[in-house]
C-alpha positions, 0 to 999 in steps of 0.5 A: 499510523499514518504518513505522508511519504512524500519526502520518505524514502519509503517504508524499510529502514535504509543507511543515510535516507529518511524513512518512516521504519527509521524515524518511528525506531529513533524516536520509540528509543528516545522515549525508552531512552536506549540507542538506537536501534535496541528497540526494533519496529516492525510494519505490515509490510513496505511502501515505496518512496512517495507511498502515503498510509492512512492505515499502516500498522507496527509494532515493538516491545517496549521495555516499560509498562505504559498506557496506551493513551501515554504511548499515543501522546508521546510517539505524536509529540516526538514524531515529524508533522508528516506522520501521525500516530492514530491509535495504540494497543497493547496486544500479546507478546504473540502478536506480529504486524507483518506475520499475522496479516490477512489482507490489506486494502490499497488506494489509488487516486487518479487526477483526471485534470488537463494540467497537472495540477501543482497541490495535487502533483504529490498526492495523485497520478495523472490521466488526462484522457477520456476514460470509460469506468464500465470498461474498467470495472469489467476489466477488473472483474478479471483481477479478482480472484487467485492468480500467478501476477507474473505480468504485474510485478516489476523487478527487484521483487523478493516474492517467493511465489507470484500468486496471490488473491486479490477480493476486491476492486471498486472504481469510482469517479469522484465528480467533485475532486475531478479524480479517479479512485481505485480501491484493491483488497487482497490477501497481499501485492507484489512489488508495485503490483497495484500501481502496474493493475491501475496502469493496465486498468487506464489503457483498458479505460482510454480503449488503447488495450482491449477489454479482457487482455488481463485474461492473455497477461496471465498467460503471458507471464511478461511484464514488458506486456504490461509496462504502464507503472503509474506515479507513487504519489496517487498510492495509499495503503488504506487499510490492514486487515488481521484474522477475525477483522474480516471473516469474508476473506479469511484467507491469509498469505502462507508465511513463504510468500509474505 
């Protein structure tokens, strides 16, 4: 599914606040004409308050048989304009969206305008200074691989370990939005851990934090040395990926650190 989180408080179901895990539950036990909340939704994982998805996966049990096709053009006649069902499946009572993840892809778009510009202002962070991409992409070389993210984690965190893998980053410019576009897959992000990565990457690109200071992060073990958390609004999980999706990459995160 996907969604604008704009007016969400994020993913995770929370009392008295508009989320997208308790909007989709409402509605699938409407549709199943139980109460709330007899069936259970479960995501790949959290987004934040102001996090968009183009690409977030769930799943329940649903306690009559029914089509895919039906359950598709119900969820999205039910569901608020801010989100969309984009496909349905049915999958083995075996399958779990969070536990079976193998990698997901996140998306960060940078404005690069002076101003802040008032119809981007939800969908985009901002940067108005001068920035070096060759800079940046040789930063992120330093990203990839598998690494204690201890300096890029913020508080609040319920992670068990803070290693993970991270597979890839591309950055590009984007001359006809005007925007800076960072894409990350890896096994799995700590708490805004890919909003304090692109922070740390723009300091990198405005020469105001030396080229391979991630290397010294890693030592560190310090988040107030990486302070920089840009805006949710530029954020996006794009993509998840489960076993056999992507055999590049089949490393997928041990049960006691998802």
């Amino acid at each position: 599914m996907a969604y604008d989180g704009t007016h969400f408080f994020g993913y995770q179901r929370q009392p008295d606040k508009r989320t997208v895990e308790g909007v989709l539950t409402k509605v699938v036990n409407r549709m199943a004409k139980m109460p709330d909340p007899a069936i259970q939704v479960y995501g790949s994982g959290r987004t934040d308050a102001g996090v968009h998805a183009l690409g977030q996966v769930v799943h329940f049990d649903f306690p009559f048989k029914i089509p895919a096709e039906s359950m598709l053009k119900g969820l999205n006649s039910m569901l608020p304009v801010d989100t969309e069902v984009l496909e349905v499946k049915l999958v083995s009572n075996q399958f779990h969206a969070r536990y079976d993840v193998s990698g997901k892809r996140y998306r960060y778009r940078i404005d690069l305008g002076e101003f802040r510009n008032p119809f981007k202002r939800n969908y985009t962070g901002h940067w108005r200074y001068p920035l070096d991409l060759e800079l940046m992409r040789s930063a992120a070389n330093d990203l990839i691989g598998t690494h204690d993210f201890t300096s890029f984690v913020a508080s609040g965190s319920s992670a068990r370990s803070n290693v993970r893998t991270i597979y890839q980053i591309d950055i590009w410019r984007d001359e006809t939005a005007n925007e800076m576009i960072f894409e990350f897959y890896g096994n799995g992000f700590l708490y805004n851990q890919v909003r304090i990565m692109v922070g740390v990457l723009l300091e990198v690109g405005a020469k105001k934090r030396p080229e391979h200071d991630i290397l010294r992060l890693y030592e560190v073990m310090d988040r107030k040395q990486a302070r920089r958390t840009v805006s949710a609004s530029g954020l996006y999980l794009a993509h998840v990926f489960y076993e056999g999706e992507d055999p590049d990459h089949p490393t997928k995160l041990p049960k006691n650190q998802r």
